[in-house]
PDB file with SEQRES, HELIX, SHEET and CRYST1 records, atoms N, CA, C and O in Angstrom:
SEQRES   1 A   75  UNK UNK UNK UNK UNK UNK UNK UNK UNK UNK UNK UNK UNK          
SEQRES   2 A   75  UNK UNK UNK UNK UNK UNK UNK UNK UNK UNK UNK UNK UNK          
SEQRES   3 A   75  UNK UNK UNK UNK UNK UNK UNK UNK UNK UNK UNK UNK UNK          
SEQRES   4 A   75  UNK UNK UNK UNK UNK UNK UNK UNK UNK UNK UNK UNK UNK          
SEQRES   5 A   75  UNK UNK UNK UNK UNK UNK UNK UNK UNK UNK UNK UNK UNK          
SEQRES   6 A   75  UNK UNK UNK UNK UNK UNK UNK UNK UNK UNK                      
HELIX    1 AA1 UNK A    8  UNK A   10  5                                   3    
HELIX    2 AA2 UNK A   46  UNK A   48  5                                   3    
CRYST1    1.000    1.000    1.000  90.00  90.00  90.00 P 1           1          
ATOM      1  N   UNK A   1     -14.171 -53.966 -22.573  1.00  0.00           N  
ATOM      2  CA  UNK A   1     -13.579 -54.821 -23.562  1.00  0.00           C  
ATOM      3  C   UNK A   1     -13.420 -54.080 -24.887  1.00  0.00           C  
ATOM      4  O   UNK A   1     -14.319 -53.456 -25.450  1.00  0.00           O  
ATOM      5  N   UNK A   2     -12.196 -54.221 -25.305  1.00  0.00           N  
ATOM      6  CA  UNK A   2     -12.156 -53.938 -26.994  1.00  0.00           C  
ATOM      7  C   UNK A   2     -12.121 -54.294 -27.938  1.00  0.00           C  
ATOM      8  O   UNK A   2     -11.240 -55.061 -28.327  1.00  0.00           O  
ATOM      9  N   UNK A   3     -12.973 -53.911 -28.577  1.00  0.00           N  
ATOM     10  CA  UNK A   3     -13.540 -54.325 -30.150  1.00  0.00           C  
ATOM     11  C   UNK A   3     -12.333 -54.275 -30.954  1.00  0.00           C  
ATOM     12  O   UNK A   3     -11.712 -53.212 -30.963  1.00  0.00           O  
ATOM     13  N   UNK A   4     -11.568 -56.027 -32.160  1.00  0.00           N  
ATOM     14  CA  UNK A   4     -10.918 -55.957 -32.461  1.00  0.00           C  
ATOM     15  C   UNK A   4     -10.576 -54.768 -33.817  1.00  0.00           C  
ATOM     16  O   UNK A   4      -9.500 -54.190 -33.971  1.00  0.00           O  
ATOM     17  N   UNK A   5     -11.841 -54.615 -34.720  1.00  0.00           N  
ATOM     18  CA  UNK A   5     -12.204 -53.756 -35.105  1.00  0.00           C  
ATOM     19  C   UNK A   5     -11.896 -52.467 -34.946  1.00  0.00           C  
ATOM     20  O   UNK A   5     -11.835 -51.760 -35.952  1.00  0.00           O  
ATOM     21  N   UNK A   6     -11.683 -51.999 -33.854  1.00  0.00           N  
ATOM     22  CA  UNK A   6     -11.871 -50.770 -33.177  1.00  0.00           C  
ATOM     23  C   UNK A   6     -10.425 -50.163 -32.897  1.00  0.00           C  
ATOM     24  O   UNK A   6      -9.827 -50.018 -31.831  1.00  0.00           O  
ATOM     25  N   UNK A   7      -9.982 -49.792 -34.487  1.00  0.00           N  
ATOM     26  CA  UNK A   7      -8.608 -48.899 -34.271  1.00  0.00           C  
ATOM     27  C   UNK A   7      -8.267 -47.333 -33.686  1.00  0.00           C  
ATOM     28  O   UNK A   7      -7.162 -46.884 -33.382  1.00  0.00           O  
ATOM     29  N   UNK A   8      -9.855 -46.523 -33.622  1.00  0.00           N  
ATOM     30  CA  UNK A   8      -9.536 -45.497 -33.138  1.00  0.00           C  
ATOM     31  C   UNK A   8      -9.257 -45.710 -31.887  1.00  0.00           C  
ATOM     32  O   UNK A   8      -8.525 -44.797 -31.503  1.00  0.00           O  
ATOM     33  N   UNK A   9      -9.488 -46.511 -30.998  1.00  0.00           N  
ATOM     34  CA  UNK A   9      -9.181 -46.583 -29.410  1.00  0.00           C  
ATOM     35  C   UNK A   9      -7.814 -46.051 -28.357  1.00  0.00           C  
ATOM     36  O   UNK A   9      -7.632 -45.614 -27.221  1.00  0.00           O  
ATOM     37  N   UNK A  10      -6.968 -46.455 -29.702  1.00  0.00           N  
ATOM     38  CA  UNK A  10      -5.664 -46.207 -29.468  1.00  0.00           C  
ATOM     39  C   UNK A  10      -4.734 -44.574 -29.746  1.00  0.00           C  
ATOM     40  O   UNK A  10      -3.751 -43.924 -29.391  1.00  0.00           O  
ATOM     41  N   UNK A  11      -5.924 -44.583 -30.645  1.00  0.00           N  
ATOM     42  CA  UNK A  11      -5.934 -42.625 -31.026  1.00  0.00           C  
ATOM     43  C   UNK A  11      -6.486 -41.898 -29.766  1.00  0.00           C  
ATOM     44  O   UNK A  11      -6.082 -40.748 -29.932  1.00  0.00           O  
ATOM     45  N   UNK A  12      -6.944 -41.916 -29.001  1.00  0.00           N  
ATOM     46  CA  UNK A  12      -7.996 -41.459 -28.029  1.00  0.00           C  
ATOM     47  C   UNK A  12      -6.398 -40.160 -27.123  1.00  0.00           C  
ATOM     48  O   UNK A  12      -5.208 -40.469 -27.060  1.00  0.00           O  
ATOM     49  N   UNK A  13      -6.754 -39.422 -26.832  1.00  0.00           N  
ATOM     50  CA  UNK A  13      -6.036 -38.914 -25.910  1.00  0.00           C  
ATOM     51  C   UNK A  13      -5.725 -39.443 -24.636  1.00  0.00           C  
ATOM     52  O   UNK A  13      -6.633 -39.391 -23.807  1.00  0.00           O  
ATOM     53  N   UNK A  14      -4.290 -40.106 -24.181  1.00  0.00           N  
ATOM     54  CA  UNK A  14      -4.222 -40.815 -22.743  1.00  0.00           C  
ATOM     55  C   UNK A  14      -3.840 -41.611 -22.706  1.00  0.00           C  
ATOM     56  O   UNK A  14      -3.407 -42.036 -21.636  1.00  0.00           O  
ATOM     57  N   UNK A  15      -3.717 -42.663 -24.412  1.00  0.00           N  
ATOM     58  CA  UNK A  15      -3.490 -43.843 -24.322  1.00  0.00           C  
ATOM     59  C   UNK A  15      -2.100 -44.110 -25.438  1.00  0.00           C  
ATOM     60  O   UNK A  15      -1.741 -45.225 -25.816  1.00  0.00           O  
ATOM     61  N   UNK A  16      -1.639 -43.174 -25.719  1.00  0.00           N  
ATOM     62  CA  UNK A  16      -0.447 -42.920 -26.435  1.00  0.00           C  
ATOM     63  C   UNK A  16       0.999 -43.164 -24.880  1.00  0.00           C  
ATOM     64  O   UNK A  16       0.870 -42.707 -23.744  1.00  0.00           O  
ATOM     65  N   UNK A  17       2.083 -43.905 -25.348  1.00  0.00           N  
ATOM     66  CA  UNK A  17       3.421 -43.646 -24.565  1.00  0.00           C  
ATOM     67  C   UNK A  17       3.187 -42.135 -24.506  1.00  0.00           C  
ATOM     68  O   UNK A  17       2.865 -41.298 -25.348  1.00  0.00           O  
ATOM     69  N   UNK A  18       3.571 -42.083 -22.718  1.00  0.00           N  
ATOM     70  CA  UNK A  18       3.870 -41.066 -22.347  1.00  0.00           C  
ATOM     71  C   UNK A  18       5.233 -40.246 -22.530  1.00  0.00           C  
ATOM     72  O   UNK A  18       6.386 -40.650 -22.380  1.00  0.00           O  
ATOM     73  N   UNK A  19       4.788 -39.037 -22.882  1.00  0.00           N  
ATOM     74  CA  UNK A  19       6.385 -37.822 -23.376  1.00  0.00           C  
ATOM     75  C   UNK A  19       6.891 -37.632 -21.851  1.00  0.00           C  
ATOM     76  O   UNK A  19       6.533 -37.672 -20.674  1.00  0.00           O  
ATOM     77  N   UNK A  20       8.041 -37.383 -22.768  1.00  0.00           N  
ATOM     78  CA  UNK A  20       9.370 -37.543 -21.390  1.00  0.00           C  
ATOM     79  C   UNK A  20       9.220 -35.771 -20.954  1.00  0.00           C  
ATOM     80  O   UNK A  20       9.284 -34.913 -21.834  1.00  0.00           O  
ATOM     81  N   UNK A  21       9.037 -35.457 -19.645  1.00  0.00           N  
ATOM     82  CA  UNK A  21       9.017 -34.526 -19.475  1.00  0.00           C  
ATOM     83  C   UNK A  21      10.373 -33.621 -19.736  1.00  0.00           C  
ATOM     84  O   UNK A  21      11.423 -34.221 -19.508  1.00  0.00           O  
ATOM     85  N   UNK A  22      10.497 -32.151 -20.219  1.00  0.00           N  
ATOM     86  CA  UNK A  22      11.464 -31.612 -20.264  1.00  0.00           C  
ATOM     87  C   UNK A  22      11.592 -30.103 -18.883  1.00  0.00           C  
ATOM     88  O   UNK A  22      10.924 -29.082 -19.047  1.00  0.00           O  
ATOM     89  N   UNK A  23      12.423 -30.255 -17.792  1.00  0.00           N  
ATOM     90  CA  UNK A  23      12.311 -29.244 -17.154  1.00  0.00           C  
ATOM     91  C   UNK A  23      11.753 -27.986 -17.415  1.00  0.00           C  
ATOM     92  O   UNK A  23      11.273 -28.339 -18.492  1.00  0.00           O  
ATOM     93  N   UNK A  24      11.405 -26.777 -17.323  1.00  0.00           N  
ATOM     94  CA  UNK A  24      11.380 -25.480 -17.301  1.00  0.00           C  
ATOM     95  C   UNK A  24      12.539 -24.379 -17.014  1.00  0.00           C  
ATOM     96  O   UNK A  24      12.518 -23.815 -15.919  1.00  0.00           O  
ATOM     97  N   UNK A  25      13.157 -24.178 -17.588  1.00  0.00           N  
ATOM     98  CA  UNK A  25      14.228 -23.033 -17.360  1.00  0.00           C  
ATOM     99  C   UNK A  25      13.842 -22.449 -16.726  1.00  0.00           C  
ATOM    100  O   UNK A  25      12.654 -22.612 -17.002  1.00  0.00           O  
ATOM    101  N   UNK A  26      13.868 -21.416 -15.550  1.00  0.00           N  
ATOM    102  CA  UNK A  26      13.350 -20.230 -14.878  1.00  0.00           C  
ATOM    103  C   UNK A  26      14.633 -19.188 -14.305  1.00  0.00           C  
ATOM    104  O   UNK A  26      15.662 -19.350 -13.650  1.00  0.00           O  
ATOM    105  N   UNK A  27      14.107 -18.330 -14.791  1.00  0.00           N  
ATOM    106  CA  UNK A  27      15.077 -17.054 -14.486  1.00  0.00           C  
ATOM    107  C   UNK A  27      15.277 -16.902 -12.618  1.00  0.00           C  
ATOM    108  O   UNK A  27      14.435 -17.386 -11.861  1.00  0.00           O  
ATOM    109  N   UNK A  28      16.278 -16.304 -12.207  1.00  0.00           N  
ATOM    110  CA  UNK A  28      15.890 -16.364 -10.820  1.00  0.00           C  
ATOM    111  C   UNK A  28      15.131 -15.035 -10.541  1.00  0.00           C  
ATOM    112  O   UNK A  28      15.061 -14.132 -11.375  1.00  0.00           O  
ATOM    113  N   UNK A  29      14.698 -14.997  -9.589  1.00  0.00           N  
ATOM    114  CA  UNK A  29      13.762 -14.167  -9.116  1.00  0.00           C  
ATOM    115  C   UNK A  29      14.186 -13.030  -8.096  1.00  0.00           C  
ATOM    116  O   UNK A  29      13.998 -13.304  -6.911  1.00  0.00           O  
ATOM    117  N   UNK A  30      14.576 -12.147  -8.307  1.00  0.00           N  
ATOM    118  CA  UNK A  30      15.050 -10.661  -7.808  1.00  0.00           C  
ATOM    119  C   UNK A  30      14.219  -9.876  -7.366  1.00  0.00           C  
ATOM    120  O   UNK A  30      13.313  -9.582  -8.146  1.00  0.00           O  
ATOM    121  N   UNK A  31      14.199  -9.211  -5.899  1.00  0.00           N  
ATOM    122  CA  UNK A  31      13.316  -8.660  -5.135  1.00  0.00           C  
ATOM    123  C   UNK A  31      13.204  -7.128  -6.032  1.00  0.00           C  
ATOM    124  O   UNK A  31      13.996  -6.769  -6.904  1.00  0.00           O  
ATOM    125  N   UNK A  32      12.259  -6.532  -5.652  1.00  0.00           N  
ATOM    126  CA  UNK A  32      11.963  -4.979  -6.892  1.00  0.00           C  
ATOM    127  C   UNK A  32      12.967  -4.177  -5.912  1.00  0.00           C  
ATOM    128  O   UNK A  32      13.132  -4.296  -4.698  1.00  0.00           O  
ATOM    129  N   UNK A  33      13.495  -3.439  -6.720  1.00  0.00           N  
ATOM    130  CA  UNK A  33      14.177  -2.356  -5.652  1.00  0.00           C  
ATOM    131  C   UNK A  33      13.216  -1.253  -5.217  1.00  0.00           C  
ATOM    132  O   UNK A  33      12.370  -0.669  -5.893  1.00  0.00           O  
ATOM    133  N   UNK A  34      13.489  -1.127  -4.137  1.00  0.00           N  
ATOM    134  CA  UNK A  34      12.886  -0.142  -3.190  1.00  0.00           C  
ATOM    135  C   UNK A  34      12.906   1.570  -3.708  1.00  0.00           C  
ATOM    136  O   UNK A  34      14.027   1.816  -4.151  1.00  0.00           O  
ATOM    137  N   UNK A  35      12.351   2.311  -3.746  1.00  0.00           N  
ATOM    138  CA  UNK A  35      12.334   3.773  -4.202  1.00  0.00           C  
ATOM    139  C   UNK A  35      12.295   4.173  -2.555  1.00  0.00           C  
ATOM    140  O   UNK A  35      11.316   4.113  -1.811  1.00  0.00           O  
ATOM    141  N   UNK A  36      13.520   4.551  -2.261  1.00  0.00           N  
ATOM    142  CA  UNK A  36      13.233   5.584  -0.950  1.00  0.00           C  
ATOM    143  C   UNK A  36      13.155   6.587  -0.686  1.00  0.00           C  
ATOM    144  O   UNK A  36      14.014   7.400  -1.027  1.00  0.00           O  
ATOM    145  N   UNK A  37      11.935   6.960   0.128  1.00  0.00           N  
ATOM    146  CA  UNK A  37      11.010   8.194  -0.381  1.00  0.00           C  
ATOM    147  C   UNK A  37      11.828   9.275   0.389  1.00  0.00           C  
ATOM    148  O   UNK A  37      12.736   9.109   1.204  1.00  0.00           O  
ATOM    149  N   UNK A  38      11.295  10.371  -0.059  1.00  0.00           N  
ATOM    150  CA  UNK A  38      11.735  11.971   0.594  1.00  0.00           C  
ATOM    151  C   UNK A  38      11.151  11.811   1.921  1.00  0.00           C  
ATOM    152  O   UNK A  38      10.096  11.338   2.345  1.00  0.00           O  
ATOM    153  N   UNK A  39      12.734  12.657   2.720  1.00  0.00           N  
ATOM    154  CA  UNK A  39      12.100  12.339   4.533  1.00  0.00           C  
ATOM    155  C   UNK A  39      11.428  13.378   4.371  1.00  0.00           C  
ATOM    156  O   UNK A  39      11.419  14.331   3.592  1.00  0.00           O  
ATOM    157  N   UNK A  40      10.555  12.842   5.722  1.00  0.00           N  
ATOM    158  CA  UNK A  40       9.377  13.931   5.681  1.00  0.00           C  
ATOM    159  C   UNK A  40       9.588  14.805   6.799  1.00  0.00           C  
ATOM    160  O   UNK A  40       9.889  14.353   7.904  1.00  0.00           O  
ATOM    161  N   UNK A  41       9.390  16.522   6.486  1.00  0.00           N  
ATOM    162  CA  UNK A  41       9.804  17.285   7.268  1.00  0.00           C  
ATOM    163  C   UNK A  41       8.528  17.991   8.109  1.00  0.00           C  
ATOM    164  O   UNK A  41       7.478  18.096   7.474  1.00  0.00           O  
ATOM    165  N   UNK A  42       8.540  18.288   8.949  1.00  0.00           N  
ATOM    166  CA  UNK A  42       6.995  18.812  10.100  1.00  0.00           C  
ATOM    167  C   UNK A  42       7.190  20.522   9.939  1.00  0.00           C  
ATOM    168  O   UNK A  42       8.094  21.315  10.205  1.00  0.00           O  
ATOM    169  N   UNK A  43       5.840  20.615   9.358  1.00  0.00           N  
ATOM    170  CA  UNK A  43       5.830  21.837   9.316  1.00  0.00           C  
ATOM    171  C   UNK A  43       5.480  23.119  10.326  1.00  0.00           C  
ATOM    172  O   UNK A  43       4.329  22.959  10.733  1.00  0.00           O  
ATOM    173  N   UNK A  44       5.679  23.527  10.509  1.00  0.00           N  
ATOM    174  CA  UNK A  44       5.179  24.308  12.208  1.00  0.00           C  
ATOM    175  C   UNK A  44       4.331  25.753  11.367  1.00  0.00           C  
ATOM    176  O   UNK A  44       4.719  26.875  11.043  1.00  0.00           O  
ATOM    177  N   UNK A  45       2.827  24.909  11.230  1.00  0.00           N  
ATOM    178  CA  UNK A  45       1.440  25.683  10.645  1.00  0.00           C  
ATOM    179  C   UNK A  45       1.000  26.658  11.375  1.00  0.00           C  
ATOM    180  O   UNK A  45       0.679  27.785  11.000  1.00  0.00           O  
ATOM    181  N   UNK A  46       0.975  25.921  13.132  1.00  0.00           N  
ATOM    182  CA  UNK A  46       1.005  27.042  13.772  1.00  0.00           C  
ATOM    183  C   UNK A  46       1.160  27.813  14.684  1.00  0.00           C  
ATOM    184  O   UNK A  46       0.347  28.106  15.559  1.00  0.00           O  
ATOM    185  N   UNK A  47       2.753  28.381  14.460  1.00  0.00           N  
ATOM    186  CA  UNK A  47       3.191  29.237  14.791  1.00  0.00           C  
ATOM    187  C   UNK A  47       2.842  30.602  14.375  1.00  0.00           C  
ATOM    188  O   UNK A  47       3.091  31.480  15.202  1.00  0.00           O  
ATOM    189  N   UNK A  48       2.383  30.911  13.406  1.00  0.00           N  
ATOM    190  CA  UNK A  48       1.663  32.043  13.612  1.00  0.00           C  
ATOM    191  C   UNK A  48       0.448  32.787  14.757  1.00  0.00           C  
ATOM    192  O   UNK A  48       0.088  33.927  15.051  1.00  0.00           O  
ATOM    193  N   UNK A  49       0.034  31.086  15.241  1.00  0.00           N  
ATOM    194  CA  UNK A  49      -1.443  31.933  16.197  1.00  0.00           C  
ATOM    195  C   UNK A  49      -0.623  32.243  17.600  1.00  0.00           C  
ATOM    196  O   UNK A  49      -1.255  32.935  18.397  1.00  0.00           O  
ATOM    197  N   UNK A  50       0.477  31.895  17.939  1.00  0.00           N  
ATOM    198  CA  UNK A  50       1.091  32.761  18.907  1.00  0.00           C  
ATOM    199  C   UNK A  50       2.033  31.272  19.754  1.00  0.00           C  
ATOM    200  O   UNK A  50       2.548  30.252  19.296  1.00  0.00           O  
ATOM    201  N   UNK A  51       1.949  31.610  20.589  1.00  0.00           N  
ATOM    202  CA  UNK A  51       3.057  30.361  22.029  1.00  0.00           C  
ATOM    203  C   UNK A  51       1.973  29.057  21.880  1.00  0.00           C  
ATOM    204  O   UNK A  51       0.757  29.248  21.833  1.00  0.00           O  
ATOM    205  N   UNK A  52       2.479  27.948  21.826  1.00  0.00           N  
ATOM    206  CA  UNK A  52       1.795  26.684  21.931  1.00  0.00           C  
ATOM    207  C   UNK A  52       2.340  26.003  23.624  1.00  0.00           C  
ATOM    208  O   UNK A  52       3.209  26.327  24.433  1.00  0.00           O  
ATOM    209  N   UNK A  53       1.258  24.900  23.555  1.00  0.00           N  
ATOM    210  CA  UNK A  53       1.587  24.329  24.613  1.00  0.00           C  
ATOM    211  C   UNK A  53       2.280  22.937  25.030  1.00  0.00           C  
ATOM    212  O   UNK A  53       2.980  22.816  24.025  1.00  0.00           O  
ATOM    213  N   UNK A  54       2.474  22.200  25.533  1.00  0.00           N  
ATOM    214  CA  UNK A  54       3.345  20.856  25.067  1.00  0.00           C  
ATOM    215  C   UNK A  54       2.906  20.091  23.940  1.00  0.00           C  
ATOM    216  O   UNK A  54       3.593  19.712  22.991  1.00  0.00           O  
ATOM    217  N   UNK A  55       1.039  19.805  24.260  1.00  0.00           N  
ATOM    218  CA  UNK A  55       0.999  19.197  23.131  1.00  0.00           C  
ATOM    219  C   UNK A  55       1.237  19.768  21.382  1.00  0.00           C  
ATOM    220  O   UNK A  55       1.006  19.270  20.280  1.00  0.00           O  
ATOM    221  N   UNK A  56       1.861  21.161  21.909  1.00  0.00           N  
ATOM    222  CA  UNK A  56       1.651  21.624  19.991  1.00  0.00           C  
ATOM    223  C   UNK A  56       1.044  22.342  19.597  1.00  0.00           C  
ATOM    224  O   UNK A  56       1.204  22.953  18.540  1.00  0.00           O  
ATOM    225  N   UNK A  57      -0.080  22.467  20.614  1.00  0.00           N  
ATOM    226  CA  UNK A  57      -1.595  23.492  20.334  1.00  0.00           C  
ATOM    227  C   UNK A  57      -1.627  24.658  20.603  1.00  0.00           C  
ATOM    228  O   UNK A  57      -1.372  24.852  21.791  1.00  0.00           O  
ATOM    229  N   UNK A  58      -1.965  26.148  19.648  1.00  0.00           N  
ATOM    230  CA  UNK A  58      -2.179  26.894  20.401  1.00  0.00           C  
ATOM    231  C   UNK A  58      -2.461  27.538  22.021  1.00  0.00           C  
ATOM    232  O   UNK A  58      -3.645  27.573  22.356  1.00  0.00           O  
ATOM    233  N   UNK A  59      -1.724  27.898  22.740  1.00  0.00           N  
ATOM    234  CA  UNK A  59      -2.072  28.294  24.230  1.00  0.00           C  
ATOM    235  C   UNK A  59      -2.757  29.159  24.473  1.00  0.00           C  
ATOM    236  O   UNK A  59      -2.670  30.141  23.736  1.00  0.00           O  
ATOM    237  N   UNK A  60      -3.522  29.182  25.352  1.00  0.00           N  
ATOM    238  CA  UNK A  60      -4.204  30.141  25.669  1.00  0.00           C  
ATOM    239  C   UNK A  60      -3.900  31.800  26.300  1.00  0.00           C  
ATOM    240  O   UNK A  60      -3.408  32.169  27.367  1.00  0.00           O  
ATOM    241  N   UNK A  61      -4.335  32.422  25.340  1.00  0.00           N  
ATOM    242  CA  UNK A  61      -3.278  33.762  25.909  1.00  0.00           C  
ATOM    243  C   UNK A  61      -4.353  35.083  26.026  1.00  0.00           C  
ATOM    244  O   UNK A  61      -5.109  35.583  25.194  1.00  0.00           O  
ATOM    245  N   UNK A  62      -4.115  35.353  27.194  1.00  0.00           N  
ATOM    246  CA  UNK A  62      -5.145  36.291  27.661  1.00  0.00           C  
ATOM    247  C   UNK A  62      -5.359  37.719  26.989  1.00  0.00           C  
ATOM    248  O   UNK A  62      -4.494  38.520  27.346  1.00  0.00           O  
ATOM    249  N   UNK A  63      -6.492  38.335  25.926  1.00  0.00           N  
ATOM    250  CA  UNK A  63      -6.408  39.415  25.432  1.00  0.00           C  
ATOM    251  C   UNK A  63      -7.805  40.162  25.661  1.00  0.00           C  
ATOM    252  O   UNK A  63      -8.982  39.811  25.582  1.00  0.00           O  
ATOM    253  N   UNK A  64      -6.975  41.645  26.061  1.00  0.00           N  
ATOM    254  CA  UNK A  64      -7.755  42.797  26.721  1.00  0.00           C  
ATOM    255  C   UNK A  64      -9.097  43.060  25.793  1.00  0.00           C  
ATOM    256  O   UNK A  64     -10.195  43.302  26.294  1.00  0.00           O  
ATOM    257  N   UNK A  65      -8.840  42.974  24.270  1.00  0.00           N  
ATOM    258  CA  UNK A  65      -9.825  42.882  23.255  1.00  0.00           C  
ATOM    259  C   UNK A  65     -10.926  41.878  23.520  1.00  0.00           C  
ATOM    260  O   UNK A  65     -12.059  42.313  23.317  1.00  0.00           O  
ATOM    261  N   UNK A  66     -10.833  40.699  23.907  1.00  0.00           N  
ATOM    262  CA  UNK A  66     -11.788  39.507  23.622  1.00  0.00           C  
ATOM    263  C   UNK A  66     -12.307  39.032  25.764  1.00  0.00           C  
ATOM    264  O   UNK A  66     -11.623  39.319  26.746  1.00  0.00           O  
ATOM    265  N   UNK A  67     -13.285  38.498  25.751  1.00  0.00           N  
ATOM    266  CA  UNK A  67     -13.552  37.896  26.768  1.00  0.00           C  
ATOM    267  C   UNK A  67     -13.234  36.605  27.086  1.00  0.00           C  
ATOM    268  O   UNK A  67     -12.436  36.057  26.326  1.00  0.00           O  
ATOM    269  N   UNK A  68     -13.748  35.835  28.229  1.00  0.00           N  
ATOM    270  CA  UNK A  68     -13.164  34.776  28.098  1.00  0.00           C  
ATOM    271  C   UNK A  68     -13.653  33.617  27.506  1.00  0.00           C  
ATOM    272  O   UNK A  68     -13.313  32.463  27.768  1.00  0.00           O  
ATOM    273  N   UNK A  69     -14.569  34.042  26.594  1.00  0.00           N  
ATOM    274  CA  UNK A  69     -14.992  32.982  25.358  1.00  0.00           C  
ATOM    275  C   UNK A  69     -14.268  33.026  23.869  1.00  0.00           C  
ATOM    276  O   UNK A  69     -14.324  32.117  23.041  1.00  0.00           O  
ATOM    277  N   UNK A  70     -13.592  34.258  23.720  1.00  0.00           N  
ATOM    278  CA  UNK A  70     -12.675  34.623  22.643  1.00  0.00           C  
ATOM    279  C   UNK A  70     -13.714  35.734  22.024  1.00  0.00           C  
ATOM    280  O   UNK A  70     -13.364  36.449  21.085  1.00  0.00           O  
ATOM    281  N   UNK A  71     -14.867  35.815  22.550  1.00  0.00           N  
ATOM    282  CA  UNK A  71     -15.490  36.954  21.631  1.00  0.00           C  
ATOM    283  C   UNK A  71     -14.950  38.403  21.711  1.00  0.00           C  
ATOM    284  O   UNK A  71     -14.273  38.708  22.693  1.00  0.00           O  
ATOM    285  N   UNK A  72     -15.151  39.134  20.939  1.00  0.00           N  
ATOM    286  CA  UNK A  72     -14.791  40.755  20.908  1.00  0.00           C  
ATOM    287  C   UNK A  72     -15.619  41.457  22.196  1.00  0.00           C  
ATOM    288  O   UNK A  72     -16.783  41.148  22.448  1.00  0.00           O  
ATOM    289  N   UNK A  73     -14.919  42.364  22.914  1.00  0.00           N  
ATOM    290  CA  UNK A  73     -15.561  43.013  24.205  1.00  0.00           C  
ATOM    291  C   UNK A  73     -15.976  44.431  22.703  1.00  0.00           C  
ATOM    292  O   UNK A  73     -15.321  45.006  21.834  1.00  0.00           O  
ATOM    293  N   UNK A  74     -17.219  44.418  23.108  1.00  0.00           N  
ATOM    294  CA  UNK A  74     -17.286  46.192  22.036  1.00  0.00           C  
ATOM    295  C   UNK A  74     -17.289  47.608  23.167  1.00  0.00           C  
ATOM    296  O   UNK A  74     -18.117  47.441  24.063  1.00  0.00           O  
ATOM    297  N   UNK A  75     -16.911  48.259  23.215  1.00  0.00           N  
ATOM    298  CA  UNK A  75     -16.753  49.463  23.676  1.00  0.00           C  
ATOM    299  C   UNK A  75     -17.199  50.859  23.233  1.00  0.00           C  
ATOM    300  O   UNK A  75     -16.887  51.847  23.896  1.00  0.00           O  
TER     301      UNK A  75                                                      
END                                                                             
């Protein structure tokens, strides 16, 4: 109940006519452009250790120097 007295009541936040809402403008919304990167080229590292095998890997290549663990034969 309200006190006739009681003029702040109407001051209170909530109890004022409600404001007419006004839309929001909004810009439209544009995807980021893409940076497309440098193709990437495969480097062939190693070809220096001699003939590879399908998968890519060095092959195994039989030398008069080394045994068949790869160690040095000494003489």
């Amino acid at each position: 109940m309200k006190d006739n007295k009681d003029n702040a009541t109407m001051e209170l936040p909530g109890f004022a006519e409600p404001e007419t809402e006004t839309p929001e403008i909004r810009k439209p919304i544009t995807p980021p452009k893409r940076n497309r990167a440098a193709k990437q080229v495969q480097l062939n590292l190693l070809e220096v250790l001699g003939p590879t095998d399908i998968s890519g890997l060095p092959a195994w290549v039989h030398d008069e120097n080394t045994d068949l663990t790869g160690l040095p034969i000494w003489r």
